[in-house]
C-alpha positions as CSV (number, residue, x, y, z in Angstrom):
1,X,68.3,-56.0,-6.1
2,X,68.1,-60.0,-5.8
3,X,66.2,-61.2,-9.1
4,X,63.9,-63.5,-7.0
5,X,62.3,-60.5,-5.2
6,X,60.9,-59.1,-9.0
7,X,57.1,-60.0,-8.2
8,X,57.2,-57.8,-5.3
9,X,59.1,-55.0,-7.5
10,X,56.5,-55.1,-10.3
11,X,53.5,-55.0,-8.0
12,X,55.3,-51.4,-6.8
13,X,56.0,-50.6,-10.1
14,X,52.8,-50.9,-11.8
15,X,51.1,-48.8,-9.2
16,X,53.5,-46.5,-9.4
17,X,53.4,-45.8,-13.4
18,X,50.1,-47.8,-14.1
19,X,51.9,-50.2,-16.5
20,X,50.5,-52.8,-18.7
21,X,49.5,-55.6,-16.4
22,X,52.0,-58.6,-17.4
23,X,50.1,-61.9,-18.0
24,X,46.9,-63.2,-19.2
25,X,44.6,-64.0,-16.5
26,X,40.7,-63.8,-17.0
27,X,39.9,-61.3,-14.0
28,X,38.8,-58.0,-14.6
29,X,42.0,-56.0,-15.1
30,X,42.0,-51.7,-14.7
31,X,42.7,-50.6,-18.2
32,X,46.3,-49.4,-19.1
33,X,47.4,-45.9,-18.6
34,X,50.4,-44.8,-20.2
35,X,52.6,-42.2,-19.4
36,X,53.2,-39.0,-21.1
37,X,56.7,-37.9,-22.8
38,X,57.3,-34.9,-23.7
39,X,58.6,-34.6,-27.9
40,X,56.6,-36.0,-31.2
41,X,54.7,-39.3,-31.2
42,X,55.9,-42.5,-33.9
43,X,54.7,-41.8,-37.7
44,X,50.9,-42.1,-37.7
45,X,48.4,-41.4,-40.3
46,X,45.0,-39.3,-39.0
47,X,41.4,-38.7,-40.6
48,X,41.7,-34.6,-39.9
49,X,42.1,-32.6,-43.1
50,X,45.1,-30.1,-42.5
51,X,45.9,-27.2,-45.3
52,X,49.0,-29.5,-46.2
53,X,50.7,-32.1,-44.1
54,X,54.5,-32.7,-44.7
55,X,56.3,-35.4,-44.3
56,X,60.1,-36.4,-44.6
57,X,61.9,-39.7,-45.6
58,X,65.1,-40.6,-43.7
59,X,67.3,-41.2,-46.8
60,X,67.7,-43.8,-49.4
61,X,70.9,-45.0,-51.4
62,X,71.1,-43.3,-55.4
63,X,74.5,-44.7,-55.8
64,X,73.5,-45.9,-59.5
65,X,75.2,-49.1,-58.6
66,X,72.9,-52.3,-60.0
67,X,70.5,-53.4,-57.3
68,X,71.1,-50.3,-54.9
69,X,68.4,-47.5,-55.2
70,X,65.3,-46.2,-53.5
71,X,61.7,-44.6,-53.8
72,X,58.8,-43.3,-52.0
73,X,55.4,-44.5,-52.1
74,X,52.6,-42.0,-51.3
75,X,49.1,-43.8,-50.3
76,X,46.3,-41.5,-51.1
77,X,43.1,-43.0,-48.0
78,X,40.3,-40.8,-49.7
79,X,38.1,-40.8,-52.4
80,X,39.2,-37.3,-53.7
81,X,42.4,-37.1,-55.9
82,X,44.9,-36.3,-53.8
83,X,47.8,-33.6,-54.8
84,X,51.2,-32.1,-53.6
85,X,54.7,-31.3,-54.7
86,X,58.0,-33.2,-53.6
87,X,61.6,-32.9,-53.1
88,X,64.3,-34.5,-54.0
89,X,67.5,-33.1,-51.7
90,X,71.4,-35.0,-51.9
91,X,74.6,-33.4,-50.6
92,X,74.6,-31.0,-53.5
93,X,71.6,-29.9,-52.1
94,X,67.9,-29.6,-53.9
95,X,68.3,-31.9,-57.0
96,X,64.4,-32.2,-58.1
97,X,61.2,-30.2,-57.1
98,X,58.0,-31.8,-58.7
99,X,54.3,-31.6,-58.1
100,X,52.2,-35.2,-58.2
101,X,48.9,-35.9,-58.1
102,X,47.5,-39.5,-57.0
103,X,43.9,-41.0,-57.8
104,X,41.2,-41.9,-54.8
105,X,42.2,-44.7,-53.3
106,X,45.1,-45.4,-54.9
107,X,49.1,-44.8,-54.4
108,X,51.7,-43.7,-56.3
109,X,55.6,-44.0,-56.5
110,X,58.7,-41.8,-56.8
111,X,61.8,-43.6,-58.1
112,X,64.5,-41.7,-56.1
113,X,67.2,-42.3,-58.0
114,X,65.7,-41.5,-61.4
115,X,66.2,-37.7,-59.9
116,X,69.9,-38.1,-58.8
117,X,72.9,-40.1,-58.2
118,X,74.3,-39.5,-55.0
119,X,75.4,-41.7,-52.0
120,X,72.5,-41.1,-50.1
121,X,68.9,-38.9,-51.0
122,X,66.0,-37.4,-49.1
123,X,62.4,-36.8,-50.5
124,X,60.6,-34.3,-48.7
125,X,56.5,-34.6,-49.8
126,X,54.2,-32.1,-49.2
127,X,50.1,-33.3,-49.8
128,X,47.6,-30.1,-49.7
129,X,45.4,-31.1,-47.5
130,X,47.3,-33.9,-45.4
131,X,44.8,-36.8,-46.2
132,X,47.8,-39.3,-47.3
133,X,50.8,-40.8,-45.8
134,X,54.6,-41.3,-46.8
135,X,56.7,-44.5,-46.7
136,X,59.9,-45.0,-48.7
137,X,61.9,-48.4,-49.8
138,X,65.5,-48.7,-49.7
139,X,66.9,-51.3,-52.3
140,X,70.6,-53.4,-51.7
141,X,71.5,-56.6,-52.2
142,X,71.9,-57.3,-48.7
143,X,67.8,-56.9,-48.8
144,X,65.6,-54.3,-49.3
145,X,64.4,-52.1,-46.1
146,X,60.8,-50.3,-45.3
147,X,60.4,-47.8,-43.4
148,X,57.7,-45.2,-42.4
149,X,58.8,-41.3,-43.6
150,X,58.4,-39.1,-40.4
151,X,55.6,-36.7,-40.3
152,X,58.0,-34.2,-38.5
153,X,61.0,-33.0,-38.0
154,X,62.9,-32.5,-34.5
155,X,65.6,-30.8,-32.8
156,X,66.7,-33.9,-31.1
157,X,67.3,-37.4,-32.7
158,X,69.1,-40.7,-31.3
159,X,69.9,-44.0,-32.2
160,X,70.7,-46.8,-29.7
161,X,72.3,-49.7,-32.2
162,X,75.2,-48.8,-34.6
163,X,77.2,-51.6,-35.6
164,X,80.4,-51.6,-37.1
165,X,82.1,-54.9,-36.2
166,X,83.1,-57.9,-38.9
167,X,83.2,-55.1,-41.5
168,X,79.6,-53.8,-41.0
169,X,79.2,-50.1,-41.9
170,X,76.4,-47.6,-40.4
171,X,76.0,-44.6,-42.5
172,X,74.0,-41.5,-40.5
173,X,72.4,-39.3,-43.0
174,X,71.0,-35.6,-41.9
175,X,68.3,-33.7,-43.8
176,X,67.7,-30.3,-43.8
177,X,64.4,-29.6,-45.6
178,X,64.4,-25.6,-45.0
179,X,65.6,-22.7,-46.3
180,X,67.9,-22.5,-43.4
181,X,71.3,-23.4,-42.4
182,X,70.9,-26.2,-39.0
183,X,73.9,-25.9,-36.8
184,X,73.9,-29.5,-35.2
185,X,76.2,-31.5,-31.6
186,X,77.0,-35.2,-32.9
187,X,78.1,-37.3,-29.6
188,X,78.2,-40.8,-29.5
189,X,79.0,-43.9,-27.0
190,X,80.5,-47.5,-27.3
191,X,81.8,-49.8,-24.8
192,X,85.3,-47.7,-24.4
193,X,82.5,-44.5,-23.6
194,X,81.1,-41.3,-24.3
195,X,82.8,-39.4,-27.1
196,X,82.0,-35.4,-28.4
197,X,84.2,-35.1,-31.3
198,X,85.4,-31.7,-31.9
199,X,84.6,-31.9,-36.0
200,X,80.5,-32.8,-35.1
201,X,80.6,-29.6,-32.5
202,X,78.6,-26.9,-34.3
203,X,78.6,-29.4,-37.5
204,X,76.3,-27.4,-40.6
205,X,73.8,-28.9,-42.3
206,X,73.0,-26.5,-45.4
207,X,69.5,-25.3,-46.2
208,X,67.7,-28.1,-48.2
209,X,70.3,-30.8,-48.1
210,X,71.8,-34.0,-47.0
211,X,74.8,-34.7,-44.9
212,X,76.2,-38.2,-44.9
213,X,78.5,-39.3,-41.8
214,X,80.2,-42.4,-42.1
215,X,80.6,-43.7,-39.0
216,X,83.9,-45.6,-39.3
217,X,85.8,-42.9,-40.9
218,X,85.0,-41.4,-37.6
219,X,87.8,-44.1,-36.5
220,X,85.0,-45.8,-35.1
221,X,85.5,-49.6,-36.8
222,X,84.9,-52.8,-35.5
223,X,82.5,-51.6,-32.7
224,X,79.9,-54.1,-31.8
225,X,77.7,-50.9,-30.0
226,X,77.9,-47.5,-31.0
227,X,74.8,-45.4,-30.1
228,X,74.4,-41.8,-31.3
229,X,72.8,-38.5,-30.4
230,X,72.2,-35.3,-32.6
231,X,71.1,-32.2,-31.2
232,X,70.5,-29.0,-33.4
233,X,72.0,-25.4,-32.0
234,X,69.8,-24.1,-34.2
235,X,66.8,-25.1,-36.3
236,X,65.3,-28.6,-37.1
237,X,66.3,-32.2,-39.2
238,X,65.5,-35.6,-40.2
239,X,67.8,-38.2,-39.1
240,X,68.3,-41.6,-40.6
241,X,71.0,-44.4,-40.5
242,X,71.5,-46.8,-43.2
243,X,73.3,-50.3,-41.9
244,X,74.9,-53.0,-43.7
245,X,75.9,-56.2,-41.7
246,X,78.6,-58.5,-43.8
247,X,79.7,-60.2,-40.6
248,X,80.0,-60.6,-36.8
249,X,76.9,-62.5,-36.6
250,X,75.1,-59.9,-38.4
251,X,73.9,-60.2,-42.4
252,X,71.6,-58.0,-44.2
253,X,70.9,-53.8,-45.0
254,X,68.3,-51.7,-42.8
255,X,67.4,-47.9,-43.2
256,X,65.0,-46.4,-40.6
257,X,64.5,-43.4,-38.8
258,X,66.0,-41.9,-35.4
259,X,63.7,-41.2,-32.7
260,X,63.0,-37.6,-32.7
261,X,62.6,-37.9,-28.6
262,X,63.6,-40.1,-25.5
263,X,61.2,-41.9,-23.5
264,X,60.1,-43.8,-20.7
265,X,58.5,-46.7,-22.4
266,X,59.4,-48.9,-25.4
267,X,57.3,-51.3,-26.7
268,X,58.0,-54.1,-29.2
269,X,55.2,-57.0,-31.0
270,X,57.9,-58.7,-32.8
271,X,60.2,-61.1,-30.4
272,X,61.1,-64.3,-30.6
273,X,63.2,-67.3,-28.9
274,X,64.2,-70.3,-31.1
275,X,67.0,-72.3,-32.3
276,X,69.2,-70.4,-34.1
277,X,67.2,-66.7,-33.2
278,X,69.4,-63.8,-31.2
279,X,67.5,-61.4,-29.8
280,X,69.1,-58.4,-28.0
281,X,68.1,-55.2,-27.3
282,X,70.1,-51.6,-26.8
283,X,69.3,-49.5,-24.3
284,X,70.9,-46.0,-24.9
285,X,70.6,-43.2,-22.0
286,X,72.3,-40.0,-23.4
287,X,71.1,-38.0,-20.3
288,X,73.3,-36.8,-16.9
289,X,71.9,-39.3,-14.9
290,X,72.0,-42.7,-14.7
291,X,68.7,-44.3,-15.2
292,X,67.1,-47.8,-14.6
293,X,65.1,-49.9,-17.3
294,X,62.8,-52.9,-16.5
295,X,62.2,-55.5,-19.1
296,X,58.7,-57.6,-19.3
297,X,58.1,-59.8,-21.4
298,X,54.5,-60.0,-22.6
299,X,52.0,-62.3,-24.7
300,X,53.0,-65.5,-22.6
301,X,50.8,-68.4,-22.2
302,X,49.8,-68.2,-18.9
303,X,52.2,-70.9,-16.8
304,X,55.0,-68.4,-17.3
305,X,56.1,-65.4,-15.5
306,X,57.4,-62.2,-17.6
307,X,58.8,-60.2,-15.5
308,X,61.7,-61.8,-13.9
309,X,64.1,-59.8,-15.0
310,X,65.9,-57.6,-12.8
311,X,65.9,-53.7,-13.6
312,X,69.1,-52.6,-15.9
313,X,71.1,-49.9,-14.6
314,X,72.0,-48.1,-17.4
315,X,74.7,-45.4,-16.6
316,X,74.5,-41.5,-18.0
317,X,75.9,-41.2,-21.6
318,X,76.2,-45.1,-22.0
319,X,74.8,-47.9,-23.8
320,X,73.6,-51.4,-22.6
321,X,73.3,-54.4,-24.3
322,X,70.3,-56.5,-22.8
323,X,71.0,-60.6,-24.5
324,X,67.9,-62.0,-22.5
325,X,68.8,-65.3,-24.0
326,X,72.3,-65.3,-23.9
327,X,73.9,-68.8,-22.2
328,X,70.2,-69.4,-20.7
329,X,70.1,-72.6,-22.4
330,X,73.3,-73.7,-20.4
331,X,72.5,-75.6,-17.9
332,X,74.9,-73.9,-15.5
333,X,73.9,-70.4,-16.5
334,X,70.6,-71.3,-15.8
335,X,71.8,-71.8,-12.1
336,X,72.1,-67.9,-12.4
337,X,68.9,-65.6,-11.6
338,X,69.0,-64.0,-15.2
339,X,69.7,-68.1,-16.7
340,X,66.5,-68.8,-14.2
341,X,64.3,-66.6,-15.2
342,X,65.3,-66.7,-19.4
343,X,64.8,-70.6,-19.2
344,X,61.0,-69.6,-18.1
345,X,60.6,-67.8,-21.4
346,X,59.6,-70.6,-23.7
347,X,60.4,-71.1,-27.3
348,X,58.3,-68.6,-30.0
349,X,56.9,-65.3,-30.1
350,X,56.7,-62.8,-27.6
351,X,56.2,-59.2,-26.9
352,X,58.5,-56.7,-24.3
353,X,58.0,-53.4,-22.8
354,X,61.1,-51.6,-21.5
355,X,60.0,-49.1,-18.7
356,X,61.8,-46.8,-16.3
357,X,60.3,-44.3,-13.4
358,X,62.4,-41.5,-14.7
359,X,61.5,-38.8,-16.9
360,X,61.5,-39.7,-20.5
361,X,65.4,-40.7,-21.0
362,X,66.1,-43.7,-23.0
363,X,65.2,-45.1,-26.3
364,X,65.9,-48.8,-26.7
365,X,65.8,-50.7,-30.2
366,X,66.1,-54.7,-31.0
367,X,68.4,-56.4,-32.8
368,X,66.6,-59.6,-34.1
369,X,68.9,-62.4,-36.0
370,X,67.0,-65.4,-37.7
371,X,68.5,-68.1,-39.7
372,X,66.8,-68.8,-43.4
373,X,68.3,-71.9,-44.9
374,X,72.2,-71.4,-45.1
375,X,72.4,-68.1,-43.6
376,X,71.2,-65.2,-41.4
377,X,68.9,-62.2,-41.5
378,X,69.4,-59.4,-39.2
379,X,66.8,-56.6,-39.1
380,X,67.0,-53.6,-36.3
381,X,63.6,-52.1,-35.4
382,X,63.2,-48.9,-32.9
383,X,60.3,-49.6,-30.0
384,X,56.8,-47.7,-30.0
385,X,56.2,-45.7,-27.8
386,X,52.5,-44.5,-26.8
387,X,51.3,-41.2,-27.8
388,X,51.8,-38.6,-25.3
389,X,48.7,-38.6,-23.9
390,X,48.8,-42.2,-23.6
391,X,46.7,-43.3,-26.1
392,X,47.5,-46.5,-28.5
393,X,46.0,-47.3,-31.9
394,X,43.3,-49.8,-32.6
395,X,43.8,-49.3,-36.8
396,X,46.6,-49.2,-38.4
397,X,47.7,-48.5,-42.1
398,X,50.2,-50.9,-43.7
399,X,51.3,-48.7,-47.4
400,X,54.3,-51.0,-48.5
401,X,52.9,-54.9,-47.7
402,X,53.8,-57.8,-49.6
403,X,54.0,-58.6,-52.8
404,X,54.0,-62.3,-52.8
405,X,52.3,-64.7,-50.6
406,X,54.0,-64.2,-47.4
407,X,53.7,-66.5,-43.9
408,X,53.7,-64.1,-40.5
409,X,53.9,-61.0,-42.8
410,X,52.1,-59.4,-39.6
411,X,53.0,-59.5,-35.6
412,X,50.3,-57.8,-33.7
413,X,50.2,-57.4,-30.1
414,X,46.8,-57.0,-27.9
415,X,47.8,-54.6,-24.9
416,X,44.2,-55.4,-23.5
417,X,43.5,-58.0,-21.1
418,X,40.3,-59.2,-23.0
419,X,39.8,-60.8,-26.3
420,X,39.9,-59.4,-29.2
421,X,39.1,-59.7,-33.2
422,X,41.2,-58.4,-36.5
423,X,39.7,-57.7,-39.6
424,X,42.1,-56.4,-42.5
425,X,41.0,-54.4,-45.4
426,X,42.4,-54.1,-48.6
427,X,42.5,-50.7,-50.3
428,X,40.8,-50.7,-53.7
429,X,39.3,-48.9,-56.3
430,X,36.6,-48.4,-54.4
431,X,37.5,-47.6,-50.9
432,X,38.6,-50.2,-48.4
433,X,36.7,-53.8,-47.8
434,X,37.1,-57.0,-45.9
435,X,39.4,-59.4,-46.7
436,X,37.1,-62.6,-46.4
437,X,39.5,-64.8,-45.4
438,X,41.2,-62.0,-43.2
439,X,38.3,-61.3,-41.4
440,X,37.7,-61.6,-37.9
441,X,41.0,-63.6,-36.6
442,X,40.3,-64.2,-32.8
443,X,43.0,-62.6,-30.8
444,X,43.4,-63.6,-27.1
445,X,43.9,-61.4,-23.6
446,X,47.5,-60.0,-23.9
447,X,48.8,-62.0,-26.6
448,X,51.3,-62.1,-29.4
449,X,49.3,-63.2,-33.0
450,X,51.4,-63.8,-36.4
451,X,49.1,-63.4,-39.6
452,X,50.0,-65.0,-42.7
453,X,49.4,-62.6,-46.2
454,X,48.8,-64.6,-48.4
455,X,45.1,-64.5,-50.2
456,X,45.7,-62.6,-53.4
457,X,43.7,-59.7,-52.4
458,X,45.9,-59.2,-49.5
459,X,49.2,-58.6,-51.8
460,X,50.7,-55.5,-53.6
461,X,48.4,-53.2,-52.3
462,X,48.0,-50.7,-48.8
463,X,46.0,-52.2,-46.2
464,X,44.3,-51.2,-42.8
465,X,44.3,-53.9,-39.9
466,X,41.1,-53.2,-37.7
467,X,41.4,-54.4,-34.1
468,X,38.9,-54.3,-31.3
469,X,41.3,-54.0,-29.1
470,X,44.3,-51.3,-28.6
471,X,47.6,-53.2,-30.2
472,X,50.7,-52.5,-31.8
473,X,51.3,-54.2,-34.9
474,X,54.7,-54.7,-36.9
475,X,55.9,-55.9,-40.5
476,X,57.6,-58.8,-41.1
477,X,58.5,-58.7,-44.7
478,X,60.8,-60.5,-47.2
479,X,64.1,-58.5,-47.4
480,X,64.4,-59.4,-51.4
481,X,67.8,-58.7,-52.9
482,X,70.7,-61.4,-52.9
483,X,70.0,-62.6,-49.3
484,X,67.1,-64.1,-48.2
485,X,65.0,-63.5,-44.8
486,X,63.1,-60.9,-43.1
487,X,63.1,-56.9,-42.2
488,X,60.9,-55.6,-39.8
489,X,59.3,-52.3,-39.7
490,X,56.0,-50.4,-37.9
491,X,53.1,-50.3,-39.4
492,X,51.7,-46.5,-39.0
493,X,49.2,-46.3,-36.0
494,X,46.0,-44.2,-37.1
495,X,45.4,-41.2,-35.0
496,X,42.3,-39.7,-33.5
497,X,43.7,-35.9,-34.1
């Protein structure tokens, strides 16, 4: 398809799925109607008392080494005490089983490593009446990495980035919280294709343990894309990957979760074009069918056009690399429908959507390198997706914030095409309140907003970000360790049920 006929395309398309409308003009817009994928939603937190409500961290490093560790950080959003048991699991399987209690309106904290030394550890945390949520830390001096703990587990889980080039090592690590043993299928694809190898076919995971996969002693070193599926036989996991870029254009450490399910949309606050900034994005398809992927770019001023880009074809079992920005600032290039169309994205943040007509089948994740001073910070994040039934947050829970004052600690995205206002809260001894000075921040139609953290009653403690509109919100915080720069996480959409 010619990249100049796109306007037509996205007209079909967005009656066809009822996408996000892609600019900011003031007419009355219908509102946004999301599809519906089958599997588990992202993390979320919800107001609904449960008997107990589980939830499972993807893995930290207990190596013992100095600056490498890991712990969990349990936010209690109630005025009750809040109580549970956790579990500690490592390849030797169950290391620590403890019961915790945490005051109202408060959090508490499980150092990981205090309970084991082992390459890589899971907590499992169990709170009796499921009014609480889970996130855990990962320290290395590459930079420390947040993540949300998943409040399920999945038969299915799939990563679209793995990076091993310029010495960069990815790390998968499986957890099997139950009494049972998982028989899983590994498969994974990079640029020379699809493999299945014969030791990950019917691969066990032992009841109440942790299997750690290294993935260039698979012989897979110095790839630049390696994507990754695991599918159980039998029973259910966590999965989580643990990356360390020492080269290639690549510096840092990041720990996050799989996605527990494919989908047909992808959505992302965080982007950004600049000097110095690469942004690209992995679109992995492990189904029998090829499938195709369009990109739009949201939260533009209104002058420029979003959508330009062309659908990605994205062939069965493969992986595809989508560099937006690559060479568009090449005058030649920019001869080029794809240079054309980049050169119209201007400089600064932006949002994207990746969607595709076909049944849920992708999962897409960015890879975002900025410089800071002398060197680089690379952080990978996984897209949102809407819930199921379509519907999209308008509060959402940050656990692990800042602990200094920190510039565009927040990205948040408006999906509406109307103004909107954020209020954040700070979570106190007494129950949540207004941030005066982070207190109704003017958010326009469809756009891209970065908030600074940086009042002292905004650091080192959870906080809730109250829009008035639907949005997705991500974390922009400092990575710590040797290195400096950013990681990027989710914060954890509140649910209605």
């Amino acid at each position: 398809m010619n990249r100049r006929s796109i306007p037509a395309f996205i007209i079909v398309l967005a009656g066809m799925i009822a996408l996000v409308v892609v600019g900011r003009n003031t007419e009355e817009r219908p509102a946004p109607v999301f599809s519906s994928p089958a599997g588990t939603w992202m993390p979320s937190v919800t107001d609904i008392g449960s008997l107990t409500g589980s939830w499972f961290c993807p893995g930290v490093p207990a190596t013992g080494e100095d600056g490498v560790g890991g712990s969990v950080v349990i936010s209690n959003r109630a005025s009750d005490v809040l109580e549970g048991r956790f579990t500690v699991l490592s390849p030797e399987g169950l290391a620590a089983e403890q019961s915790f209690s945490v005051g109202a309106w408060s959090q508490s904290t499980i150092d990981v490593d205090a309970f084991v030394t082992a390459a890589f550890a899971s907590v499992v945390v169990e709170i009796d009446g499921g009014q609480g949520f889970v996130e855990q830390v990962a320290n290395h001096p590459a930079g420390d990495s947040v993540t949300p703990c998943a409040d399920d587990t999945s038969s299915e889980w799939h990563l679209a980035d793995g990076f091993t080039a310029g010495g960069s090592t990815e790390t998968l690590v499986l957890t099997n919280p139950y009494d049972d043993l998982v028989l899983t299928d590994l498969t994974f694809s990079t640029e020379s294709g699809f493999s299945e190898p014969n030791a990950f076919k019917g691969f066990s995971v032992p009841p109440k343990s942790v299997k750690v996969i290294s993935i260039a002693e698979l012989g897979n070193r110095d790839e630049p894309i390696i994507a990754a599926s695991v599918t159980t036989r039998s029973g259910r996991l966590v999965v989580g990957r643990a990356q360390h870029f020492t080269g290639a254009g690549r510096l840092g450490y990041d720990v996050s979760l799989a996605a527990p399910a494919l989908r047909d949309q992808w959505w992302f606050a965080d982007g950004e074009r600049g000097e110095g900034v690469t942004e690209t994005f992995s679109i992995y398809n492990p189904t029998d069918n090829d499938v195709s992927v369009t990109p739009f770019f949201l939260g533009l001023p209104l002058e420029f056009d979003g959508g330009g880009f062309a659908p990605i074809e994205v062939p069965a079992r493969q992986v595809v690399v989508f560099a937006p920005f690559e060479g568009a600032d090449d005058a030649a290039d920019a001869t080029s429908d794809s240079g054309f169309f980049a050169t119209r994205i201007p400089n600064g943040r932006h949002a994207i959507v990746f969607s595709t007509l076909s049944d849920p089948s992708v999962v897409v994740e960015r890879v975002l390198t900025r410089p800071f001073g002398e060197t680089i910070a690379t952080s990978v994040v996984q897209g949102a997706p809407p819930r199921p039934d379509g519907f999209v947050a308008n509060r959402w829970h940050v656990g692990i914030g800042p602990t200094e004052p920190t510039e565009a600690a927040l990205v948040v995205y408006n999906v509406d095409q109307e103004q909107a206002t954020i209020t954040i809260e700070a979570v106190g001894p007494g129950g949540p309140s207004a941030i005066p000075s982070l207190t109704d921040i003017p958010l326009g139609p469809g756009a891209v907003l970065t908030i600074d953290l940086v009042a002292p009653d905004a650091l080192g403690q959870e906080l809730i970000v109250n829009a008035s509109n639907r949005v997705f919100i991500e974390r922009s915080l400092e990575r710590g360790g040797e290195l400096s720069g950013r990681s990027g996480s989710w914060a954890l959409p509140a649910s209605d049920f």
